[in-house]
BAZALUM-414195 format. One record per residue: residue number from 1; residue in one letter; x, y, z of N, C-alpha, C in turn. Coordinates in nm, 3 decimals. Example, Ala and Ser with C-alpha at 12.3 -4.5 7.8 and 13.67 -1.06 7.14 Angstrom:
REM BAZALUM-414195
{nr=1; rest=A; nx=1.319; ny=-0.569; nz=0.780; cax=1.230; cay=-0.450; caz=0.780; cx=1.320; cy=-0.330; cz=0.780}
{nr=2; rest=S; nx=1.285; ny=-0.225; nz=0.708; cax=1.367; cay=-0.106; caz=0.714; cx=1.290; cy=0.003; cz=0.787}
REM end
This chain:
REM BAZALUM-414195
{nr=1; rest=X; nx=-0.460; ny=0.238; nz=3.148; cax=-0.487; cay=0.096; caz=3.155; cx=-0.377; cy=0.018; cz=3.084}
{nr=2; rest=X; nx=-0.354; ny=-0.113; nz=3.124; cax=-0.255; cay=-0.195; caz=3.030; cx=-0.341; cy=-0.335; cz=2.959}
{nr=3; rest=X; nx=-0.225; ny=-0.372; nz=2.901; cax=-0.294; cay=-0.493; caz=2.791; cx=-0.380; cy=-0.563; cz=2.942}
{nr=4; rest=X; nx=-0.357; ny=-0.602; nz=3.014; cax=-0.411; cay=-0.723; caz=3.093; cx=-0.541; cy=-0.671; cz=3.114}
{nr=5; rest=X; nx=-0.560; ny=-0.517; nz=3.115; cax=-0.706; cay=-0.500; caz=3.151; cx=-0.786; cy=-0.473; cz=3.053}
{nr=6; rest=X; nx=-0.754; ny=-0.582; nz=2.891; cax=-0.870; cay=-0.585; caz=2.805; cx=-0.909; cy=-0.727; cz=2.800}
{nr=7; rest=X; nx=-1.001; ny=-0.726; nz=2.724; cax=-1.062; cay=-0.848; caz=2.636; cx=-1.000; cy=-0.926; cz=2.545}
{nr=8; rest=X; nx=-0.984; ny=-1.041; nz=2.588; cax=-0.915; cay=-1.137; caz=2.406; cx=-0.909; cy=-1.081; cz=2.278}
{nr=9; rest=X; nx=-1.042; ny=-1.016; nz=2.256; cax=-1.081; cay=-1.005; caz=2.133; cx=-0.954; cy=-0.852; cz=2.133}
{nr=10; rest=X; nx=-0.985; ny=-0.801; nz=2.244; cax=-0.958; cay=-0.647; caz=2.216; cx=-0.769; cy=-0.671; cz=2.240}
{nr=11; rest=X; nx=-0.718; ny=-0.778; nz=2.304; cax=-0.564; cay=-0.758; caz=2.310; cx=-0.536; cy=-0.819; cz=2.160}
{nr=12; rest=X; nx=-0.607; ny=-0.902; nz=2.100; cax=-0.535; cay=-0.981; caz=1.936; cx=-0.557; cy=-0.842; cz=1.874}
{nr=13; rest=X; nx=-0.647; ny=-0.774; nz=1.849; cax=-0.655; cay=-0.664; caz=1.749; cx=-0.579; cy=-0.545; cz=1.831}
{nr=14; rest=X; nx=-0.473; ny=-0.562; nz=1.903; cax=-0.416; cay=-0.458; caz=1.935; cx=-0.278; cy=-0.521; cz=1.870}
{nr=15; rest=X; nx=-0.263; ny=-0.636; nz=1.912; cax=-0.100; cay=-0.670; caz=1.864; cx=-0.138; cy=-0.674; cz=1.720}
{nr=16; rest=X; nx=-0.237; ny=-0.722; nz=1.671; cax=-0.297; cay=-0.684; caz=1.532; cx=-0.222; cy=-0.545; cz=1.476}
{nr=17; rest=X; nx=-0.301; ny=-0.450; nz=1.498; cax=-0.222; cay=-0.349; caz=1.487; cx=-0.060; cy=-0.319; cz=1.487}
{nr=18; rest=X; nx=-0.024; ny=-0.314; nz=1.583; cax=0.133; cay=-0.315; caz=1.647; cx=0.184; cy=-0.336; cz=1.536}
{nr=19; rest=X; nx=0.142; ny=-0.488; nz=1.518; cax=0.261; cay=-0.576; caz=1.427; cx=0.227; cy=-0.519; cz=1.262}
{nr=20; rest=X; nx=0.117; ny=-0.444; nz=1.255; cax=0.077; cay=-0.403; caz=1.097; cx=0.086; cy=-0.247; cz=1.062}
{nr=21; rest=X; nx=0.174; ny=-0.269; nz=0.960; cax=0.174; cay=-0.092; caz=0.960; cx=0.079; cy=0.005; cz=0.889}
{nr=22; rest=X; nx=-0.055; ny=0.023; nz=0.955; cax=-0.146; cay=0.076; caz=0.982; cx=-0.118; cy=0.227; cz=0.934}
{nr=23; rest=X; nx=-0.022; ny=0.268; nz=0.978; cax=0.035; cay=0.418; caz=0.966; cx=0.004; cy=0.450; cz=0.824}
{nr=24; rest=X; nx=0.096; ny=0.385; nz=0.754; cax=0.160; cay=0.413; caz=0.565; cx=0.064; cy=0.351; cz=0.499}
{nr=25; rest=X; nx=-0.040; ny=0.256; nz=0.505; cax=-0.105; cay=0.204; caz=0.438; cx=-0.282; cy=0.218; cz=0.536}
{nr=26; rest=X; nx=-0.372; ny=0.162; nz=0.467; cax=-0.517; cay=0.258; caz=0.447; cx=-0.567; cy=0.109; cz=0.586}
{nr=27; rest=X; nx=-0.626; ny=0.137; nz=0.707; cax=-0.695; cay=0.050; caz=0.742; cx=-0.833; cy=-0.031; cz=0.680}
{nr=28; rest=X; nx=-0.817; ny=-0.161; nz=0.676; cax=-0.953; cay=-0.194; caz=0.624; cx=-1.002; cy=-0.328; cz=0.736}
{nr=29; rest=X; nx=-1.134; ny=-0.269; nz=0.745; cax=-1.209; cay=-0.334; caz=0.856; cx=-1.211; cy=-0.461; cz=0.822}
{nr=30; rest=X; nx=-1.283; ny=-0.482; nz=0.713; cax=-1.317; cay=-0.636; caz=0.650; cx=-1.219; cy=-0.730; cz=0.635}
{nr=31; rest=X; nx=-1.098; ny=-0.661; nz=0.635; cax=-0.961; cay=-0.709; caz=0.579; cx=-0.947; cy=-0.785; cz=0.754}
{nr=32; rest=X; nx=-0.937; ny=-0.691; nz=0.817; cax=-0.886; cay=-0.702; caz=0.967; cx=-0.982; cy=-0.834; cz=1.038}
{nr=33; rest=X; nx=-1.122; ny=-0.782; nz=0.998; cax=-1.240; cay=-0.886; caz=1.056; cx=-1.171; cy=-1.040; cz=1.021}
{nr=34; rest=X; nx=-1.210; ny=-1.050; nz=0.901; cax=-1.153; cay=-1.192; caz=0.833; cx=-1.023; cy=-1.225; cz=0.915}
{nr=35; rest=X; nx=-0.936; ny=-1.154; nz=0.903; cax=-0.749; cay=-1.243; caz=0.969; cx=-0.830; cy=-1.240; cz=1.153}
{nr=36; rest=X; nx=-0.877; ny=-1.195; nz=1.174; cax=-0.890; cay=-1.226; caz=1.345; cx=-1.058; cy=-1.328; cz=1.352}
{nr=37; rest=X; nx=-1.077; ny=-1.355; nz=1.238; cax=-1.208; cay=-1.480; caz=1.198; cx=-1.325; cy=-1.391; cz=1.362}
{nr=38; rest=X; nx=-1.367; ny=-1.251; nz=1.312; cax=-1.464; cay=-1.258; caz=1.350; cx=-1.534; cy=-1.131; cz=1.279}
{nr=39; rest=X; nx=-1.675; ny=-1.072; nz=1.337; cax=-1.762; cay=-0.990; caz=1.258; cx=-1.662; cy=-0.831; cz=1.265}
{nr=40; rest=X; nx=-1.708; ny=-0.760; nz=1.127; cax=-1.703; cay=-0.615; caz=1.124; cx=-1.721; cy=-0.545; cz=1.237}
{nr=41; rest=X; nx=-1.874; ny=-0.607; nz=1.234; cax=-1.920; cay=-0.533; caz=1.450; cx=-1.816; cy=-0.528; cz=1.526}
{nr=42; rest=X; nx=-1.757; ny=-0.661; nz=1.567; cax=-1.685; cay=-0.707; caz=1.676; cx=-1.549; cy=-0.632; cz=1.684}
{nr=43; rest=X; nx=-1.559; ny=-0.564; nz=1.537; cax=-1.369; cay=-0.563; caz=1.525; cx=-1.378; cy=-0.359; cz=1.557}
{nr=44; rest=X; nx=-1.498; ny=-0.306; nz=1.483; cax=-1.554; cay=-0.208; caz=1.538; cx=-1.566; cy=-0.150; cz=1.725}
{nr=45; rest=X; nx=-1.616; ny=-0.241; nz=1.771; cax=-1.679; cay=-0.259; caz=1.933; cx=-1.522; cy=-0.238; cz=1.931}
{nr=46; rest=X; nx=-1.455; ny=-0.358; nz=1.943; cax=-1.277; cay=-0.378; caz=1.988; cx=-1.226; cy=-0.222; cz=2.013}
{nr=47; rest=X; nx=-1.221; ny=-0.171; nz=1.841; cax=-1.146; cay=-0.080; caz=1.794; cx=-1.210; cy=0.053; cz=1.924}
{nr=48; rest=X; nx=-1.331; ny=0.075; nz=1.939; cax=-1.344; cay=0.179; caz=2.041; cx=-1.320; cy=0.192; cz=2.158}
{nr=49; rest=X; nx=-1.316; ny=0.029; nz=2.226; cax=-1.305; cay=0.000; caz=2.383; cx=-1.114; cy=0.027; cz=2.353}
{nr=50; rest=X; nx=-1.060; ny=-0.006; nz=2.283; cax=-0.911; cay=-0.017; caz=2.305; cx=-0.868; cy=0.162; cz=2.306}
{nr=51; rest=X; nx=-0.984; ny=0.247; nz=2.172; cax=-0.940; cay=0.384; caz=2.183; cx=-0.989; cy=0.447; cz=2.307}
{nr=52; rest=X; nx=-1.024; ny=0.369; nz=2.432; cax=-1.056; cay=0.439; caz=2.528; cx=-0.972; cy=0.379; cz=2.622}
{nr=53; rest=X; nx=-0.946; ny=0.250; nz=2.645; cax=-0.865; cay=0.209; caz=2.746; cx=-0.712; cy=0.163; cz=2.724}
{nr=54; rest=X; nx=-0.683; ny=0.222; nz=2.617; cax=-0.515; cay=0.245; caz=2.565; cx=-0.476; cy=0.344; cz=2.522}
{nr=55; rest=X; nx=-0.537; ny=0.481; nz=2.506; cax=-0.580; cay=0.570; caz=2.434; cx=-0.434; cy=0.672; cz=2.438}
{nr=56; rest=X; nx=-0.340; ny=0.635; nz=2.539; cax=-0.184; cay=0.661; caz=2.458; cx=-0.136; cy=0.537; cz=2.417}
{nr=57; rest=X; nx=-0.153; ny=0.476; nz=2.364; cax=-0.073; cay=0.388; caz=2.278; cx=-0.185; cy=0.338; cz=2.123}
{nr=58; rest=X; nx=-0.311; ny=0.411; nz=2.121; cax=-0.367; cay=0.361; caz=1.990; cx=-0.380; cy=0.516; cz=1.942}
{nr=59; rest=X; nx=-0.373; ny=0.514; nz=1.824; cax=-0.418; cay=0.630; caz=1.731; cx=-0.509; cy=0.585; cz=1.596}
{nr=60; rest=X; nx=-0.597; ny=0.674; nz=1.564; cax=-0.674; cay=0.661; caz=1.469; cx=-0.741; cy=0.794; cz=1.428}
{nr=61; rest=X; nx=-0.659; ny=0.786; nz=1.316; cax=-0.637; cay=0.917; caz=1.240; cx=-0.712; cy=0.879; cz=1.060}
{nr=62; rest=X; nx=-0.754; ny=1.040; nz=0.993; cax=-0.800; cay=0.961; caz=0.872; cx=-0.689; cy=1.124; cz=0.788}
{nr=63; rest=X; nx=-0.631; ny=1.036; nz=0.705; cax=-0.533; cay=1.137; caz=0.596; cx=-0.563; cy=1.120; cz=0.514}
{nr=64; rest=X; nx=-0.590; ny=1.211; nz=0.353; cax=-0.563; cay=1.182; caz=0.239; cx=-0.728; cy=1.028; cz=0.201}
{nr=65; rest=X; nx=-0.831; ny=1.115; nz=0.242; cax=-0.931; cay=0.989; caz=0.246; cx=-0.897; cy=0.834; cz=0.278}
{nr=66; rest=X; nx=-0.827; ny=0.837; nz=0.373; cax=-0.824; cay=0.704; caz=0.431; cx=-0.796; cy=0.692; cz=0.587}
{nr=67; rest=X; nx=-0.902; ny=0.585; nz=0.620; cax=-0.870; cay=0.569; caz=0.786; cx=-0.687; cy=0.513; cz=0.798}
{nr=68; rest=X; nx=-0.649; ny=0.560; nz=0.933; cax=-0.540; cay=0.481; caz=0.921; cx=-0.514; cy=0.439; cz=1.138}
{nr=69; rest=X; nx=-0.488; ny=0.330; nz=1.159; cax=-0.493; cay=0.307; caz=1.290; cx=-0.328; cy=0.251; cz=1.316}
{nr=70; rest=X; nx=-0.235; ny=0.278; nz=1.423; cax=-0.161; cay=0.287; caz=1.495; cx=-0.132; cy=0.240; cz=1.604}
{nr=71; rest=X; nx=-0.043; ny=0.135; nz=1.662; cax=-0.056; cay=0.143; caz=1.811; cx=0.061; cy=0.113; cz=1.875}
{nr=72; rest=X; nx=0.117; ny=0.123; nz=1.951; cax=0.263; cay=0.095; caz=1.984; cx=0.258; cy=0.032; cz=2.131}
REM end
């Protein structure tokens, strides 16, 4: 699938990602919710529909006790 075949919500929290380096530092939901001004849920929901319909270009991996998300 490509960007055009998501949701608003689900293409901002992808360039979200992209542009944040997710990799080297610890993802945080609440952190993420707040800068895209919507719920934990919503950013949750996003985060699974994108790991299914981008699913080579998102990664979400947990190292060293911390989530960490990816996307290129």
């Amino acid at each position: 699938m490509a960007i055009k075949d998501v949701t608003d919500l689900e293409r901002r929290l992808y360039e979200h990602i992209r542009d944040n380096d997710y990799g080297s530092r610890p993802w945080s939901t609440p952190d993420v919710a707040r800068i895209l001004k919507v719920t934990e849920e919503d950013v949750y929901k996003a985060l699974s529909e994108l790991s299914k319909k981008m699913k080579d270009n998102v990664w979400i991996y947990y190292e060293a006790g911390e989530l960490h998300v990816v996307a290129d």
